[in-house]
Biopython code that builds the backbone (N, CA, C, O; Angstrom):
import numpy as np
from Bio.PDB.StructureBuilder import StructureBuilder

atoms = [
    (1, "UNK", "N", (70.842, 110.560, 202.843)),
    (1, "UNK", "CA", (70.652, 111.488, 203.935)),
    (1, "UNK", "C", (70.102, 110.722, 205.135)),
    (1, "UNK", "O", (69.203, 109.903, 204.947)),
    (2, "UNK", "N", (70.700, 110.989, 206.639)),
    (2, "UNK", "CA", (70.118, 110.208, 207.653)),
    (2, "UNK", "C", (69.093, 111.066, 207.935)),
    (2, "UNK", "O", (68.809, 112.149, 207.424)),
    (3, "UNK", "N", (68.473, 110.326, 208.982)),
    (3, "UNK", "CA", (67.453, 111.033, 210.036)),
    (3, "UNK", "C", (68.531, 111.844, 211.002)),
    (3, "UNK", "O", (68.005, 112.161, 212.069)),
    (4, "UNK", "N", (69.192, 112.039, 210.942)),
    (4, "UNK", "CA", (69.672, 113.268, 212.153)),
    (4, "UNK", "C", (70.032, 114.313, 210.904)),
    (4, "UNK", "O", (70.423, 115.388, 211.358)),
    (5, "UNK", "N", (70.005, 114.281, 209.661)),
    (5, "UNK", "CA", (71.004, 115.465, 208.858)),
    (5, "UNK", "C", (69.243, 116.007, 208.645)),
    (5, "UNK", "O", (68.870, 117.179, 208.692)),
    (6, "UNK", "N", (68.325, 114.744, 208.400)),
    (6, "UNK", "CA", (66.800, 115.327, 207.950)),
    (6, "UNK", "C", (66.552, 116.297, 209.180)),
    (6, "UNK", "O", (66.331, 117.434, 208.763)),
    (7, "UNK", "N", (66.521, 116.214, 210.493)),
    (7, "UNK", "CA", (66.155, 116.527, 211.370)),
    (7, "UNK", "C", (66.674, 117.835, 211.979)),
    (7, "UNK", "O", (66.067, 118.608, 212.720)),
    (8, "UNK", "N", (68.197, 117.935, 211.405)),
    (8, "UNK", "CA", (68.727, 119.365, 211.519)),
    (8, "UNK", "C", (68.249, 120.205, 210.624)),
    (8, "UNK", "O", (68.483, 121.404, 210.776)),
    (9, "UNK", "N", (67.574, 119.807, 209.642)),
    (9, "UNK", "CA", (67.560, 120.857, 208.396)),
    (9, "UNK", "C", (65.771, 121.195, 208.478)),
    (9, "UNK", "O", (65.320, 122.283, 208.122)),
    (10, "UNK", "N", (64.797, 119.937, 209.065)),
    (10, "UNK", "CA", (63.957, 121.008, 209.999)),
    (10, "UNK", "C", (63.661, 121.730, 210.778)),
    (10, "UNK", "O", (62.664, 122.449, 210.722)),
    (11, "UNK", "N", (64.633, 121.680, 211.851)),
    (11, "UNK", "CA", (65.139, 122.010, 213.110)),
    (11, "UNK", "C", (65.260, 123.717, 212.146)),
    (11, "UNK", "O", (64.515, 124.684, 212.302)),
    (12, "UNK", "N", (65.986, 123.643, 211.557)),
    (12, "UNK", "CA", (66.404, 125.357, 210.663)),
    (12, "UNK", "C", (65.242, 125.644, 210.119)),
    (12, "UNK", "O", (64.916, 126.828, 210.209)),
    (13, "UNK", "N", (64.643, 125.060, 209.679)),
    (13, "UNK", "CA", (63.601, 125.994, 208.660)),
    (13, "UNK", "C", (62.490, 125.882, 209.993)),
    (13, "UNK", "O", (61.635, 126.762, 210.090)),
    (14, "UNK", "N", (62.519, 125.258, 210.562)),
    (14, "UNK", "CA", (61.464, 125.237, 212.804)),
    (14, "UNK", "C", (61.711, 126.887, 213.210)),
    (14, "UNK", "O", (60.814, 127.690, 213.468)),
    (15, "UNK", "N", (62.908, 127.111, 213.197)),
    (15, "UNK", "CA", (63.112, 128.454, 214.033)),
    (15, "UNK", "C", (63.048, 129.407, 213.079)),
    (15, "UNK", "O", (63.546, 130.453, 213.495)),
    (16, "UNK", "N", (62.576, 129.496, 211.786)),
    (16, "UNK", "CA", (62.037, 130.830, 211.258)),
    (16, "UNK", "C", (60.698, 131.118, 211.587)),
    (16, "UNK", "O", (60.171, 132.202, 211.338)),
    (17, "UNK", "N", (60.083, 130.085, 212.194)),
    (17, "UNK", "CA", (58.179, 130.483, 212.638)),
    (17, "UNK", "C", (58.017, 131.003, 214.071)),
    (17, "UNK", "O", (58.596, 131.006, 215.158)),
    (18, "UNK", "N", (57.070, 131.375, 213.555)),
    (18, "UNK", "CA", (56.781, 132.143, 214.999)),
    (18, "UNK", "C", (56.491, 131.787, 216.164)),
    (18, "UNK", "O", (55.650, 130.904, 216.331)),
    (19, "UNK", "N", (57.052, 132.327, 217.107)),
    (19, "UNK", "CA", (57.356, 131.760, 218.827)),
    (19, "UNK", "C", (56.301, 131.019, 219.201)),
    (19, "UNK", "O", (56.387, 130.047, 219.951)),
    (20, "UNK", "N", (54.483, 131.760, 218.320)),
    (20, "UNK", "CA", (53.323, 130.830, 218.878)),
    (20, "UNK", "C", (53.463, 129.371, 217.977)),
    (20, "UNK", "O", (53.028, 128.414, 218.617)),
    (21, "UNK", "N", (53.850, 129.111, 216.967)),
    (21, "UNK", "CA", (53.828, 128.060, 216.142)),
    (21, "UNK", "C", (54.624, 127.277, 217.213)),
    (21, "UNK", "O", (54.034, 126.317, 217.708)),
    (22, "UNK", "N", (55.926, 127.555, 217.661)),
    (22, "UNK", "CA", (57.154, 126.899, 218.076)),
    (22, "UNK", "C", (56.172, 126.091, 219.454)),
    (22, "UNK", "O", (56.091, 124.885, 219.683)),
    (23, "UNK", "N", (55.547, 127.182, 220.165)),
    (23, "UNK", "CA", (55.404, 126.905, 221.084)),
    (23, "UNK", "C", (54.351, 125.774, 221.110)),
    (23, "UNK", "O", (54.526, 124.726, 221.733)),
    (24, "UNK", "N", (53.332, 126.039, 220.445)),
    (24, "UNK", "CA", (52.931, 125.196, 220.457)),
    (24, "UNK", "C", (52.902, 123.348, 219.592)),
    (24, "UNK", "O", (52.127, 122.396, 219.686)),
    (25, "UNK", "N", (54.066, 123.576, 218.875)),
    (25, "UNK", "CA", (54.928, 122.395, 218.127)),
    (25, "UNK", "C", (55.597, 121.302, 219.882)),
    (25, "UNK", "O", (55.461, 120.098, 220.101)),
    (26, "UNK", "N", (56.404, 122.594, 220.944)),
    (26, "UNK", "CA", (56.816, 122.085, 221.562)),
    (26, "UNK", "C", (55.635, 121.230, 222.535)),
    (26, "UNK", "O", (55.623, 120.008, 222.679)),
    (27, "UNK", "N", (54.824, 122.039, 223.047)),
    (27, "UNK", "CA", (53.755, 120.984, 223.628)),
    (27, "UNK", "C", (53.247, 120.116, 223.293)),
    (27, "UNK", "O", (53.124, 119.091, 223.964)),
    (28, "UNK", "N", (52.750, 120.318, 221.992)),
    (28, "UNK", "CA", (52.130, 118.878, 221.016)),
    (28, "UNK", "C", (52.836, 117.936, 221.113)),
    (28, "UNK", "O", (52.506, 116.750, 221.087)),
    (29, "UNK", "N", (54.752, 118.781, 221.334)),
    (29, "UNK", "CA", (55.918, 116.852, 221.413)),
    (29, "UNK", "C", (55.927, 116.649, 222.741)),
    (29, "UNK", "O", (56.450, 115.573, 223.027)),
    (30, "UNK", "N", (55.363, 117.573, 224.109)),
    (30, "UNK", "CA", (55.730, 116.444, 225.124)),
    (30, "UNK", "C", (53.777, 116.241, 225.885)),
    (30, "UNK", "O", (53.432, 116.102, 227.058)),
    (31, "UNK", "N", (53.088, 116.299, 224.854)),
    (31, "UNK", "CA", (51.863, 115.904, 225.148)),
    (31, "UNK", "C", (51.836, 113.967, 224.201)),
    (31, "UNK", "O", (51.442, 112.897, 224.665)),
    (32, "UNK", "N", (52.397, 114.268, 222.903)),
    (32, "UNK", "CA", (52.673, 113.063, 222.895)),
    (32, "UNK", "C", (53.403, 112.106, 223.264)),
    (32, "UNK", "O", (52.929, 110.985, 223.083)),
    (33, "UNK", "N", (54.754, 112.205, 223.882)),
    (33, "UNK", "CA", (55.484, 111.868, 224.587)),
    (33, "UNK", "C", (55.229, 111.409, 225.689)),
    (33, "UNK", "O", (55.767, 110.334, 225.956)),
    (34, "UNK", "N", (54.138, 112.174, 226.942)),
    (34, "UNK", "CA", (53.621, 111.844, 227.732)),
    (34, "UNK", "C", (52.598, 110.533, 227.321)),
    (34, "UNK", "O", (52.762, 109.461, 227.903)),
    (35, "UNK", "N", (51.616, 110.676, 226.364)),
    (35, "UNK", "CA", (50.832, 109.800, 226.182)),
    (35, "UNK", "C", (51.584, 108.497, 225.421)),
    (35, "UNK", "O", (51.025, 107.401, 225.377)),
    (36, "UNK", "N", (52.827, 108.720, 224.863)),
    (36, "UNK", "CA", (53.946, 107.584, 224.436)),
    (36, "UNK", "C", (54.132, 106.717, 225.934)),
    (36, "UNK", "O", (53.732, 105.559, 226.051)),
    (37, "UNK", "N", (54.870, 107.549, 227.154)),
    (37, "UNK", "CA", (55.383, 107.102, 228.368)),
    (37, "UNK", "C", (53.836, 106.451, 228.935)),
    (37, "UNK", "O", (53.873, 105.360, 229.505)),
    (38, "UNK", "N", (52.966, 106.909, 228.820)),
    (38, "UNK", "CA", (51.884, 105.906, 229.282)),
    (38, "UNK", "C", (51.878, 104.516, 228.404)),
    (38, "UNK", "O", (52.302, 103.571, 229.069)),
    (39, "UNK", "N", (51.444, 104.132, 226.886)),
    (39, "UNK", "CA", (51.667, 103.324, 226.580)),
    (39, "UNK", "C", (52.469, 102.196, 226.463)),
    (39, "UNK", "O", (52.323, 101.047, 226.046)),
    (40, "UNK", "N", (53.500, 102.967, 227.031)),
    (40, "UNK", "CA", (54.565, 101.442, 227.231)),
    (40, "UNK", "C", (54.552, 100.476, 227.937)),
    (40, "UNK", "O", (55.071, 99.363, 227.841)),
    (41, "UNK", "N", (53.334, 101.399, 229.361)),
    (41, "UNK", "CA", (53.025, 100.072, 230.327)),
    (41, "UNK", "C", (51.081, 100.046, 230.106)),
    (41, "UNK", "O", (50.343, 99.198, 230.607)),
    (42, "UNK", "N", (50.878, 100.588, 229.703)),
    (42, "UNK", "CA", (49.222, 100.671, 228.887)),
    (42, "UNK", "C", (49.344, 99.283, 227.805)),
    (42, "UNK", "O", (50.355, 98.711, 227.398)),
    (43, "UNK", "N", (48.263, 99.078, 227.601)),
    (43, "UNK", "CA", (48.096, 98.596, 226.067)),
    (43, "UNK", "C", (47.954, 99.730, 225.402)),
    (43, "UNK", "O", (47.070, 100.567, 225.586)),
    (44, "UNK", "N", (49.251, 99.783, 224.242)),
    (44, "UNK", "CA", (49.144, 100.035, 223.044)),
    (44, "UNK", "C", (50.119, 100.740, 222.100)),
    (44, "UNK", "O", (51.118, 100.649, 222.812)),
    (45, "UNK", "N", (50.422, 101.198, 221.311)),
    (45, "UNK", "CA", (51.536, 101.506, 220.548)),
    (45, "UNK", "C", (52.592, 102.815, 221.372)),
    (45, "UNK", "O", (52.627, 104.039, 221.239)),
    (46, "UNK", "N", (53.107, 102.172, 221.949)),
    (46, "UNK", "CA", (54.347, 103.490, 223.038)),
    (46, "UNK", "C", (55.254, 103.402, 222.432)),
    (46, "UNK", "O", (55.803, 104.504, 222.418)),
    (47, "UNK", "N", (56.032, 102.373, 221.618)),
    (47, "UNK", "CA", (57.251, 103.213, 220.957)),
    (47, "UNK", "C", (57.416, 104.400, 219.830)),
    (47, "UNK", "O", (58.317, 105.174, 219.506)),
    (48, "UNK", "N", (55.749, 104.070, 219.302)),
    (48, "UNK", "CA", (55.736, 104.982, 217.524)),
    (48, "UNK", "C", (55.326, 106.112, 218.036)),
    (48, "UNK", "O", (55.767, 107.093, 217.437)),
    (49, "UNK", "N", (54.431, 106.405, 219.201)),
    (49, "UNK", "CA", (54.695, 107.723, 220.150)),
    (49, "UNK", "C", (55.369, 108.475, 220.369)),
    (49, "UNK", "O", (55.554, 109.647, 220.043)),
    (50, "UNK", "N", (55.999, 107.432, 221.270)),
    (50, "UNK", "CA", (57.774, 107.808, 221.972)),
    (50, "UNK", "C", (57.933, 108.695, 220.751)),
    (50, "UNK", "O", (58.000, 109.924, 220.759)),
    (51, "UNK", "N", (58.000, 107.645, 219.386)),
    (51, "UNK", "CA", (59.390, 108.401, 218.580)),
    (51, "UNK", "C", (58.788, 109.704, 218.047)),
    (51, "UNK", "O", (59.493, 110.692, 217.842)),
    (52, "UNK", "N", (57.180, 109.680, 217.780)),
    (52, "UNK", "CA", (56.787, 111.128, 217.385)),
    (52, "UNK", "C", (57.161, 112.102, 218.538)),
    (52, "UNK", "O", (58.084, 112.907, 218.414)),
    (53, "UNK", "N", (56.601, 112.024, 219.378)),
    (53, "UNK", "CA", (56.508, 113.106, 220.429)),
    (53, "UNK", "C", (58.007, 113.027, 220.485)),
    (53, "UNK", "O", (58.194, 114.244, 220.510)),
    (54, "UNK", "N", (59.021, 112.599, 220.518)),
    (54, "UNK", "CA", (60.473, 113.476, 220.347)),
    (54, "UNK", "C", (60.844, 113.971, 219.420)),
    (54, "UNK", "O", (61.497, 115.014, 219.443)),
    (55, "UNK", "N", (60.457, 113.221, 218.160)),
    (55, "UNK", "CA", (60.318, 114.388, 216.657)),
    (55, "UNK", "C", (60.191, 115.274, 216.334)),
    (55, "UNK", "O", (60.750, 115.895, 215.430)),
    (56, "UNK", "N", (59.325, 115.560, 217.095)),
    (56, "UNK", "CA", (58.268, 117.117, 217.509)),
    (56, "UNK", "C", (59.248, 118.010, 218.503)),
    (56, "UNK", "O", (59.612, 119.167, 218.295)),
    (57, "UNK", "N", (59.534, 117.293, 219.478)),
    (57, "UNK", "CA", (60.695, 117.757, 220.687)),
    (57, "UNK", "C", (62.053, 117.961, 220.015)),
    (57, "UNK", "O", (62.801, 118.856, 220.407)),
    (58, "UNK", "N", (62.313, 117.320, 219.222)),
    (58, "UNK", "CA", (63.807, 117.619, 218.728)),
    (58, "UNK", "C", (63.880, 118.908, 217.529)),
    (58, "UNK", "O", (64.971, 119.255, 217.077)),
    (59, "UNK", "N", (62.865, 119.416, 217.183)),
    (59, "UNK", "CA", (63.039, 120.672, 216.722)),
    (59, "UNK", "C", (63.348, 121.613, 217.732)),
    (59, "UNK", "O", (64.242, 122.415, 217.463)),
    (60, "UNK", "N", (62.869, 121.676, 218.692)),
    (60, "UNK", "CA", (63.423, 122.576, 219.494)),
    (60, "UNK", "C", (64.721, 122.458, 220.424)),
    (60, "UNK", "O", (65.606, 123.251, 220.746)),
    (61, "UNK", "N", (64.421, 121.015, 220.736)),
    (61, "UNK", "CA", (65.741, 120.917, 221.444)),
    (61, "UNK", "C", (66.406, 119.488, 221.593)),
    (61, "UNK", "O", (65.962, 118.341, 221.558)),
    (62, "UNK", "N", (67.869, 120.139, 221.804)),
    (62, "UNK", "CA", (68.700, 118.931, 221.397)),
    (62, "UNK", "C", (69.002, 117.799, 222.255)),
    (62, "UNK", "O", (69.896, 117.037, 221.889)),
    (63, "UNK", "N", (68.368, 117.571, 223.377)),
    (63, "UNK", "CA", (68.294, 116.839, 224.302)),
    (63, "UNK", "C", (67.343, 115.783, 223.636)),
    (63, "UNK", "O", (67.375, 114.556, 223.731)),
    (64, "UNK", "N", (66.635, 116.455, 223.058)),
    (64, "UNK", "CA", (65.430, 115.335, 222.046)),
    (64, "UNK", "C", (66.214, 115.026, 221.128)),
    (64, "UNK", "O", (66.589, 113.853, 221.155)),
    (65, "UNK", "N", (66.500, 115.493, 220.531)),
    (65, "UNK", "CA", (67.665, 114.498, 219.113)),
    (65, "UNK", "C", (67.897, 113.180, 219.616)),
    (65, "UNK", "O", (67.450, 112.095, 219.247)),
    (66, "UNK", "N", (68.849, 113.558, 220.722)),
    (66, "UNK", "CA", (69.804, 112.100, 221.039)),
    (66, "UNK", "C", (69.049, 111.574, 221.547)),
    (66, "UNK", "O", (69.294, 110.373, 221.664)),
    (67, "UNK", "N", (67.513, 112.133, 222.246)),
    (67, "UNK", "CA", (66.630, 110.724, 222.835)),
    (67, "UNK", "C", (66.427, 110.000, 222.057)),
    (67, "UNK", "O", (66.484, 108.771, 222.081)),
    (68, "UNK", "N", (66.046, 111.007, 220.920)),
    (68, "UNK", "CA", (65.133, 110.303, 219.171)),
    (68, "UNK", "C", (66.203, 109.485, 218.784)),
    (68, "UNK", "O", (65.766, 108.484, 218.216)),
    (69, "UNK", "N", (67.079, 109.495, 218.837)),
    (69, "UNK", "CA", (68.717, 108.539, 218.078)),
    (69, "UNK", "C", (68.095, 107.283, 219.295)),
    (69, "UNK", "O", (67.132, 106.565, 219.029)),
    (70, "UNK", "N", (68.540, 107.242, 220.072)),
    (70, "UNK", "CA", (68.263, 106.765, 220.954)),
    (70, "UNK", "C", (66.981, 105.492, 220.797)),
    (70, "UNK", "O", (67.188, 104.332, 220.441)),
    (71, "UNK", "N", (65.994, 105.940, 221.074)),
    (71, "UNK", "CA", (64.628, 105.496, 220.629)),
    (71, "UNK", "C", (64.566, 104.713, 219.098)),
    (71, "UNK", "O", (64.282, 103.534, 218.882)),
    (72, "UNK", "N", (64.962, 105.870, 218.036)),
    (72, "UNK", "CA", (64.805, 105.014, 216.756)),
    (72, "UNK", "C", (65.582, 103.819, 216.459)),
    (72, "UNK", "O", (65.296, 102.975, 215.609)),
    (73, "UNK", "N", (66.808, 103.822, 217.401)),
    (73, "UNK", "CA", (67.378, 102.292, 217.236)),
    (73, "UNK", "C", (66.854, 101.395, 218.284)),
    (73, "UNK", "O", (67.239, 100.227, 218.232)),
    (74, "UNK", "N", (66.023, 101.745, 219.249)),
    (74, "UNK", "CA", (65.387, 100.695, 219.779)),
    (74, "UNK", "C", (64.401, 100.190, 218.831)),
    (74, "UNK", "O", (64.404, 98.977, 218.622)),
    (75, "UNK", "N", (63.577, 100.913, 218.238)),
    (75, "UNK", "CA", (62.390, 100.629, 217.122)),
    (75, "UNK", "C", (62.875, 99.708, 216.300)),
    (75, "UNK", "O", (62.349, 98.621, 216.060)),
    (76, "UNK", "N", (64.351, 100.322, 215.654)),
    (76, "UNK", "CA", (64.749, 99.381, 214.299)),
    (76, "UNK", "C", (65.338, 97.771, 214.839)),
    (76, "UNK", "O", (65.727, 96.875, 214.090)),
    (77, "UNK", "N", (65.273, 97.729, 216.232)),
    (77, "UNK", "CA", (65.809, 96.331, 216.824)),
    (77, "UNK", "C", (64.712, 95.822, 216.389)),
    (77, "UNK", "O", (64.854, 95.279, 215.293)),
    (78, "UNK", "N", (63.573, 95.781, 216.858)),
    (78, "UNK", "CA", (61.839, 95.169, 217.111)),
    (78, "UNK", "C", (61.125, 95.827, 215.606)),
    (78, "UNK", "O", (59.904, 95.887, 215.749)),
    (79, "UNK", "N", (61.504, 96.249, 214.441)),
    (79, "UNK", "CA", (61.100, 96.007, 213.339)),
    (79, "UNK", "C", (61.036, 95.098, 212.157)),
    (79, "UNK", "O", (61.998, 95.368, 211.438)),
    (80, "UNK", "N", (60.346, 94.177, 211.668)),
    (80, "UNK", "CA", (60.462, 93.353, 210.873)),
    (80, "UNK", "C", (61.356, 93.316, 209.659)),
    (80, "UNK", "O", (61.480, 94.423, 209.136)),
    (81, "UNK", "N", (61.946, 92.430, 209.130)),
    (81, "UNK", "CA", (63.142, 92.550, 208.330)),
    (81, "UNK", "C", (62.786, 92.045, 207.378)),
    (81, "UNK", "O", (63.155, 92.635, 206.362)),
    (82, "UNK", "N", (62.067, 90.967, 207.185)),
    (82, "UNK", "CA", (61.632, 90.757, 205.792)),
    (82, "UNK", "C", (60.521, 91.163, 205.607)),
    (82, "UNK", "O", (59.728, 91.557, 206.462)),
    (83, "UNK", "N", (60.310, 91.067, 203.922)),
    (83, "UNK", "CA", (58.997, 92.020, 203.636)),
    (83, "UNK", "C", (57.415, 91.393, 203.797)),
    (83, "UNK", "O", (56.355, 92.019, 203.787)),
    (84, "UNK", "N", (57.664, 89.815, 203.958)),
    (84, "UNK", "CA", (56.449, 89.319, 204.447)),
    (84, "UNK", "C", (56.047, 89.654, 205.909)),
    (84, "UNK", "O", (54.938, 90.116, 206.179)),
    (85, "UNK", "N", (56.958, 89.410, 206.796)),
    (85, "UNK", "CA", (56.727, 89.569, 207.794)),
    (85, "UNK", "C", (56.222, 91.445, 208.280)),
    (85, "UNK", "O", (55.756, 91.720, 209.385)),
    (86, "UNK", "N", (56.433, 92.349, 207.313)),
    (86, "UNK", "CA", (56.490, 93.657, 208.062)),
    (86, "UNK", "C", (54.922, 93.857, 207.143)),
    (86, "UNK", "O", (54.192, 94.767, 207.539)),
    (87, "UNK", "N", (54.413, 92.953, 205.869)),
    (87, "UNK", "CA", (52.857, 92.984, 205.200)),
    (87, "UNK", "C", (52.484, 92.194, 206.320)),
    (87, "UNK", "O", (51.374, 92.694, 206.502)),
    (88, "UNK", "N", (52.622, 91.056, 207.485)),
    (88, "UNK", "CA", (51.630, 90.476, 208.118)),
    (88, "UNK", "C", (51.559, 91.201, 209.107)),
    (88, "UNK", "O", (50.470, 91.164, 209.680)),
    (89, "UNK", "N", (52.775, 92.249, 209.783)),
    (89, "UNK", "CA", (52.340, 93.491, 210.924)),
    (89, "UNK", "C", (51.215, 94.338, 210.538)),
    (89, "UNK", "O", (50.196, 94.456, 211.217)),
    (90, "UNK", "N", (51.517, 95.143, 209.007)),
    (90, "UNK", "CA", (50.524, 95.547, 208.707)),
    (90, "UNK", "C", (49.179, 95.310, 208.765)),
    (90, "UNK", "O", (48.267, 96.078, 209.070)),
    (91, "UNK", "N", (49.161, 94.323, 208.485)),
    (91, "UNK", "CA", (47.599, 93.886, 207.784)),
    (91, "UNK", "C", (46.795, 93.263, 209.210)),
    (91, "UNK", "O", (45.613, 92.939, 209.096)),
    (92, "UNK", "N", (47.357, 93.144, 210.283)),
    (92, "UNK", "CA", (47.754, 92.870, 212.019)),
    (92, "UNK", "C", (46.913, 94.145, 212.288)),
    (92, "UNK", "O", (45.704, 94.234, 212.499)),
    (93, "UNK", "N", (47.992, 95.238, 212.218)),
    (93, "UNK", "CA", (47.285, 96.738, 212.311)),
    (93, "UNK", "C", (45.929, 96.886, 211.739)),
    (93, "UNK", "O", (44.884, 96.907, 212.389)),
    (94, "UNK", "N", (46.038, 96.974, 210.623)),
    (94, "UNK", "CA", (45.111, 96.954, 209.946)),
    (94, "UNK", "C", (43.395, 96.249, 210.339)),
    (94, "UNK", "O", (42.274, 96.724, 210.157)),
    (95, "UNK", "N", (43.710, 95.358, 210.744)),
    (95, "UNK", "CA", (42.326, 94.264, 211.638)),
    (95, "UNK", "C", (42.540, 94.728, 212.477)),
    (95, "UNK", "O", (41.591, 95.507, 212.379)),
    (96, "UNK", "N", (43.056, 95.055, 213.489)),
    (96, "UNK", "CA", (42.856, 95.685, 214.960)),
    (96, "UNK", "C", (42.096, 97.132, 214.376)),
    (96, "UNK", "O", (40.910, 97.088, 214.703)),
    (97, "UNK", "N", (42.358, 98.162, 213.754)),
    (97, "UNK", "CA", (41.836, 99.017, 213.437)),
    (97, "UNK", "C", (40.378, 98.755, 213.354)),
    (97, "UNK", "O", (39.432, 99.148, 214.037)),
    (98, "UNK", "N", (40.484, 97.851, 212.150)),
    (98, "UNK", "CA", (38.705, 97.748, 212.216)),
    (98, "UNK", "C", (37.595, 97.195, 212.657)),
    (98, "UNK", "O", (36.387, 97.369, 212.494)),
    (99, "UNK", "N", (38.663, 96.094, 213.587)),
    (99, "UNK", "CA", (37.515, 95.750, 214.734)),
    (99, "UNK", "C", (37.471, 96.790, 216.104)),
    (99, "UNK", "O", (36.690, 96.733, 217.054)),
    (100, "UNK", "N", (38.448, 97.634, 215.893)),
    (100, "UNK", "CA", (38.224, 98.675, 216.842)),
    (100, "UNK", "C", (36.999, 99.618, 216.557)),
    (100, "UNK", "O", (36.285, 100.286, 217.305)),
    (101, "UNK", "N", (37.021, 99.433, 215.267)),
    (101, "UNK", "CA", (35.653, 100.799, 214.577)),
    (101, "UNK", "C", (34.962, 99.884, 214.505)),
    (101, "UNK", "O", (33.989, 100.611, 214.709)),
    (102, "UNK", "N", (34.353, 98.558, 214.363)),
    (102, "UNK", "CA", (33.831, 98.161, 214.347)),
    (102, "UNK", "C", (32.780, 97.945, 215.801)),
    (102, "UNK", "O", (31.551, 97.934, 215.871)),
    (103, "UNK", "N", (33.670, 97.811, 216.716)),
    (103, "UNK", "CA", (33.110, 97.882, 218.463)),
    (103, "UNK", "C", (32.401, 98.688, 218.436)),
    (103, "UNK", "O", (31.170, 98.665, 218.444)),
    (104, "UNK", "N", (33.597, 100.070, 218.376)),
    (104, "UNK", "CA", (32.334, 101.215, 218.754)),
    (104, "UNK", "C", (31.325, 101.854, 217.881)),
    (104, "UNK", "O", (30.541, 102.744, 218.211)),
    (105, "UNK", "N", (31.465, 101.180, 216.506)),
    (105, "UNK", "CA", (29.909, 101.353, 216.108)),
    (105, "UNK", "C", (28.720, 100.335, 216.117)),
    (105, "UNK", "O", (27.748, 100.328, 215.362)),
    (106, "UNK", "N", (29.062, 99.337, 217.309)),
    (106, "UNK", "CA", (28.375, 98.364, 217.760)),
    (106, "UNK", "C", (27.593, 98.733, 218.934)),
    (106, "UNK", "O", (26.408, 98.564, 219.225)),
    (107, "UNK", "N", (28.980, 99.509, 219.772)),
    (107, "UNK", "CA", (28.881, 99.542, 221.253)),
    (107, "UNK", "C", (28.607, 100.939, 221.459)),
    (107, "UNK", "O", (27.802, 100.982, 222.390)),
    (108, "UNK", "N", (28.863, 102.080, 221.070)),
    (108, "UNK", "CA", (29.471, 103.544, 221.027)),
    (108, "UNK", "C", (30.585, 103.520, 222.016)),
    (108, "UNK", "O", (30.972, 102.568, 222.693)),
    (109, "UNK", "N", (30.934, 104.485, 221.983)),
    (109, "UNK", "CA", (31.823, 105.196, 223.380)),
    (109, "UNK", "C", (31.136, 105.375, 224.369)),
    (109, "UNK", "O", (30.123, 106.026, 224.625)),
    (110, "UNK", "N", (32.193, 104.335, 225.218)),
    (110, "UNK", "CA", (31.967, 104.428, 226.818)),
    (110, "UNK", "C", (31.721, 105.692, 227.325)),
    (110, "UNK", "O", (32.180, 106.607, 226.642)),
    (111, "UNK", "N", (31.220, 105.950, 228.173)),
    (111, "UNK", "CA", (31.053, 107.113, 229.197)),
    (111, "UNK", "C", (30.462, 108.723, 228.463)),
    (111, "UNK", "O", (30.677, 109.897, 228.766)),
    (112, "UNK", "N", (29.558, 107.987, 227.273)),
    (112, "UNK", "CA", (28.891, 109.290, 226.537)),
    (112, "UNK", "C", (27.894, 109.350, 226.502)),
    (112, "UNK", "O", (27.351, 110.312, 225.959)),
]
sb = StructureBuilder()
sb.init_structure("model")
sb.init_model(0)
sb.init_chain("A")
sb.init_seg("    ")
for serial, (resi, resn, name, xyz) in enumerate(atoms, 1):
    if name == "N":
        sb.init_residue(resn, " ", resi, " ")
    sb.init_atom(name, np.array(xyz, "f"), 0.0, 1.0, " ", f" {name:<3s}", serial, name[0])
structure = sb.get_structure()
């Protein structure tokens, strides 16, 4: 099964909930989306954004599908292919994470 047959068949079981669920499914995808389109020229993860916040957007509408088609083969260009290399992204992530928690339970949060 691809990601577009997965994506139609949430897309169907999306429009049996209710208009407040929908509605607010749809903002959550272009609130992340927005904060995706910042990261791309920000430091920090804008494509895995990108691709949520249209995930979210492509239940409702189909203009998001083909972005998400779109997008997920840019991702799968710039994804690691062998399996060492996609454990040393990880584990990459992984140390950035915890010297990130590590800062701010050094430093706290700025501006609090």
């Amino acid at each position: 099964m691809t990601a577009r047959d997965r994506i139609r068949e949430r897309r169907a079981r999306h429009r049996q909930r209710r208009l407040s669920v929908r509605a607010a499914v749809a903002l959550a995808g272009f609130a992340t989306l927005a904060a995706g389109l910042a990261l791309l020229v920000l430091p920090g993860p804008g494509l895995p954004l990108v691709a949520a916040g249209l995930g979210l957007l492509a239940l409702e509408f189909r203009w998001a599908e083909a972005a998400l088609d779109r997008a997920l083969h840019h991702t799968e260009r710039v994804t690691p292919k062998k399996r060492s290399h996609r454990f040393a992204v990880g584990g990459a992530a992984v140390a950035g994470l915890a010297a990130s928690a590590t800062l701010l339970v050094i430093f706290g949060v700025p501006f609090l």
